[in-house]
N, C-alpha and C positions, 0 to 999 in steps of 0.2 A: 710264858708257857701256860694253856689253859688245861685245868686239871677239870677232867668230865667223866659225873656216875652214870652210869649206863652206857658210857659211850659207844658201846658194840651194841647197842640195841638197835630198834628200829629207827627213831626217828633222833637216836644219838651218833648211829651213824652216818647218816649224810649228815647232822652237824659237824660233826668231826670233818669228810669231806671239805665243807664249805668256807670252817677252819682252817685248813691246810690251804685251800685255794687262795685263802685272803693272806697267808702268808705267816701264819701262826703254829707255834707247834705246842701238841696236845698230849698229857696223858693221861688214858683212858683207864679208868678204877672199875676191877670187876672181882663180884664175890667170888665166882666162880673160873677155873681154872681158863685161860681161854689164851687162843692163839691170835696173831695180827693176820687180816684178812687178807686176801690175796690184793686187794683192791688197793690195798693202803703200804703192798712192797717195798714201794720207791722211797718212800717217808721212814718207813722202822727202822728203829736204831739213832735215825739221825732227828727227824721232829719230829718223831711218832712213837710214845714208848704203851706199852701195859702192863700196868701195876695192880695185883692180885692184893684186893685186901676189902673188908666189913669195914662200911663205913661209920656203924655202932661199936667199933673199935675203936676210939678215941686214939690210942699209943697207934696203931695200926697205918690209920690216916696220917698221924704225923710225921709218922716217920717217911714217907713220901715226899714232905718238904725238906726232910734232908737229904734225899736225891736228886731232886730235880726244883731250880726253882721256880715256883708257883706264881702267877701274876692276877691269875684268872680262876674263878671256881663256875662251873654251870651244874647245877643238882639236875640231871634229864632221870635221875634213878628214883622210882615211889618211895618216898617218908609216911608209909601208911603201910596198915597191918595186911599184907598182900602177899601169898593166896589167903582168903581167908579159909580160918580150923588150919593154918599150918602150925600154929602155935596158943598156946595159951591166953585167952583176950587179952588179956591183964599186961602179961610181960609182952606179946604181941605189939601191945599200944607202946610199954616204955622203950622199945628197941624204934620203933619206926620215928618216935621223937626224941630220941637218945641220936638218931644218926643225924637227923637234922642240925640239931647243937651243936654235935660234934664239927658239921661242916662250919658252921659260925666261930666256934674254937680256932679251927682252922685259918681259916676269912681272917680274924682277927691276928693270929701267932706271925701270917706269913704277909700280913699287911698286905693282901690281894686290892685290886683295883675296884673290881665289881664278884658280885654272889648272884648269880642268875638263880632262879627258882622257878621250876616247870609245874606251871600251875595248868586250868584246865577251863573249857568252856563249858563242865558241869556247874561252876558255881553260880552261874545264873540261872539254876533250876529256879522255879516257881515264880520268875520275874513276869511281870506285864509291861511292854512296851511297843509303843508304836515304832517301827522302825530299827536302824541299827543297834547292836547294844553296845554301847560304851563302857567306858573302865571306868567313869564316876556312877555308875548308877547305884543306889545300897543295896546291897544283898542281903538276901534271907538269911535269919538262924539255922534254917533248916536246910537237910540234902540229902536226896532219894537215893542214894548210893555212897559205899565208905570213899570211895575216890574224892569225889567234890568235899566230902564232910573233914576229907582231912588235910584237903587242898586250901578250904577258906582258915582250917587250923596254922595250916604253915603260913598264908598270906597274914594272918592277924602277931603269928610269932613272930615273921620278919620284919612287920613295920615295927616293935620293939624293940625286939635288938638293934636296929638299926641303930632306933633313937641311943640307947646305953651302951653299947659296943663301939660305935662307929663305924660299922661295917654297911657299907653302902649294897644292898640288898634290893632287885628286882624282879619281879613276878612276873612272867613270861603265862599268859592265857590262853591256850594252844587248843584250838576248835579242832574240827574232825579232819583227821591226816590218815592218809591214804596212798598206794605206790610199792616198790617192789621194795620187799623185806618188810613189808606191814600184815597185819592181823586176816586172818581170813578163818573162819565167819568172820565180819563183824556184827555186833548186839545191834546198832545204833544207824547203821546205811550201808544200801547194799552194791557200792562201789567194785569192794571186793570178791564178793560172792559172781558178781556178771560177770567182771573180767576174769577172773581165774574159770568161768564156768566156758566165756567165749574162745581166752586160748587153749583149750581141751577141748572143746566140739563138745562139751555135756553139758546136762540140763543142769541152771542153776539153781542152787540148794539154798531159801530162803528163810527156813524153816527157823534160823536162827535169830532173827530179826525182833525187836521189840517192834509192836505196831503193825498197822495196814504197810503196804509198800504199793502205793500209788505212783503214776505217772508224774502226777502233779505236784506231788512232796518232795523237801528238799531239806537240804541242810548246808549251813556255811562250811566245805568242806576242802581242803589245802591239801593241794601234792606236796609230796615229802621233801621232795626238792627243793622247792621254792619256802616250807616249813624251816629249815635245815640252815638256809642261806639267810632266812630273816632271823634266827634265834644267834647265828653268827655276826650278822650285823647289828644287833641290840649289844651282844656280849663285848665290842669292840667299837662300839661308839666312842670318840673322844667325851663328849656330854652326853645323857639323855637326861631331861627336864622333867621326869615322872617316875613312881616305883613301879607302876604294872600300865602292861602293854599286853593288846589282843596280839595273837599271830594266827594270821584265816589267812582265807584269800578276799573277805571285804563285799563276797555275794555270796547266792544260792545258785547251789546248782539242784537241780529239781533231775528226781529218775529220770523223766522223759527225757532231759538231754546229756543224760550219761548214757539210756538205751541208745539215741541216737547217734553218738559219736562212737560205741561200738560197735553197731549195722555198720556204719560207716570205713572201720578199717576191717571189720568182721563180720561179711552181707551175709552169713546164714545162721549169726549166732542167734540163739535162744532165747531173747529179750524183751518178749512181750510181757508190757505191765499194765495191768487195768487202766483205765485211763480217768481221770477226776483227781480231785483232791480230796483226803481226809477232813470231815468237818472240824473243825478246831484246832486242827493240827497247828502247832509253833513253828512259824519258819523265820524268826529274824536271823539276816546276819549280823557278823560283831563288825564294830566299827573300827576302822584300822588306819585311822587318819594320824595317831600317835604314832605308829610304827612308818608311816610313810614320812612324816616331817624331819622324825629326830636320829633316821636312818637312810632316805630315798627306797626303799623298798617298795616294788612295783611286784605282782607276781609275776611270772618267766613262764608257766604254763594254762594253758586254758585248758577245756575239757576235751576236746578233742586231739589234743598236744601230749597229755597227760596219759590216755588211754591207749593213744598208740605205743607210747614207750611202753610202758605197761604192760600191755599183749608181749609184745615183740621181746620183753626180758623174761616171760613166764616161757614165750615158745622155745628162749635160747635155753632152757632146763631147769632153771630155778625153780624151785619148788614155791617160793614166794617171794 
């Protein structure tokens, strides 16, 4: 049984999903009061439970393992001080690495298999690279945002513990995901923004955007689906040969062929983008040659694959 933080969230719930499909049962840890989705009926109660509890609870967490037993831990829930001003910096910082430990606690008491840890494609802020970026490349001290800065904190915690706990500990470097139940604005690319603006007939709202939004820019960016089903197959590999693994889709996709795959199931949507590319702009994708060898992971959706479901699940009423 994999015990998974965030699991009702975005992109913890279609792992959970992909979980359940590979034949696993999960339960999902949440701070906050929450019910089993409609989606996940068939499995509650029997491989699908929800367990209410702070995982900066140490006694809290544990006691979980004496409900259900534990095989599997995946952290898809932030160990950073997040909203930030929700809290005091100070104790902000020891609760966000207070939860972390406590998951190694954990890891450790209930002699789990594997400790997945949802690291991010921000820690290769300020990298120079020709081409893909790999999981050996060094990373900077530094990081433009508290995400990545406290992403390379838990990646540098977990090769530690590893070594002195014995808790075999993987970083999961999860590039830009996108799909229904994901973020809309996003900061970072405007995936979300088009399609939510094409399944409503309205004008999309870009305004939220770091940066130019060119045709010609892009970003290595993964449906949630195919996101979901590769963090599932990392988590439940008999071997993997490495502690950290990219999870993209392995290219770019550039505005212009996200516009065009929306014209395409959407001929009057709203999607003209200037057309050029940003001077300087950074477009590597991550390299995913790790994730494809020591799991066969191919992605399952392209962008016009992607977009259609997409639409068609915002037109069936979802709000996102």
């Amino acid at each position: 049984m994999i015990l998974i933080t965030g699991g009702l969230g975005f992109i913890g719930t279609h792992t959970t999903r992909a979980l359940l499909d590979l034949g696993e049962s999960c339960v999902l840890v949440q701070r906050r009061p929450a019910e089993v989705p409609e989606t996940f009926a068939a499995e509650a109660g029997e491989r699908l439970f929800v367990e209410r509890a702070d995982v900066s609870d140490e006694r809290a967490l544990l006691e979980i393992g004496d409900r259900h037993k534990i095989t599997g831990i995946m952290h898809l829930a932030g160990s950073m001080p997040w909203p930030p001003g929700a809290h005091e910096p100070i104790e902000h910082t020891e609760l966000a690495l207070r939860s972390l430990l406590n998951l190694f606690r954990a890891a450790r008491d209930w002699q789990v298999r594997r400790l997945g840890l949802a690291s991010t494609i921000g820690v290769y802020a300020g990298i120079t690279a020709d081409g893909p970026l790999g999981e050996d490349l060094p990373l900077t001290m530094s990081a433009p945002h508290v995400i990545p800065r406290f992403k390379k904190i838990g990646e540098l915690l977990a090769g530690h513990l590893e070594e002195v706990a014995g808790v075999e500990a993987v970083n999961y470097r999860i590039g830009g995901i996108w799909g229904p139940l994901g973020h809309n604005p996003d900061p970072f690319f405007p995936a979300p923004q088009l399609v939510h603006a094409a399944a409503r007939g309205t004008e999309p709202d870009l305004s939220a955007l770091v940066g130019e939004v060119r045709a010609g820019n892009g970003i290595d960016v993964c449906y949630v689906k195919d996101c979901g089903r590769a963090l599932a197959l990392l988590q439940t590999a008999g071997r993997l040969r490495h502690r950290t693994y990219n999870v993209a889709s392995g290219r770019i996709t550039t505005n212009g062929e996200l516009a065009a795959a929306i014209r395409e199931h959407v001929p009057d949507a709203r999607v003209d983008l200037p057309e050029g590319r940003t001077p300087g702009a950074v477009d590597n994708p991550l390299d995913i040659t790790r994730l494809r060898e020591d799991t066969g992971f191919e992605p399952a959706y392209d962008t016009r694959r992607a977009v259609a479901e997409y639409v068609d699940w915002l037109r069936a009423g979802h709000e996102r």
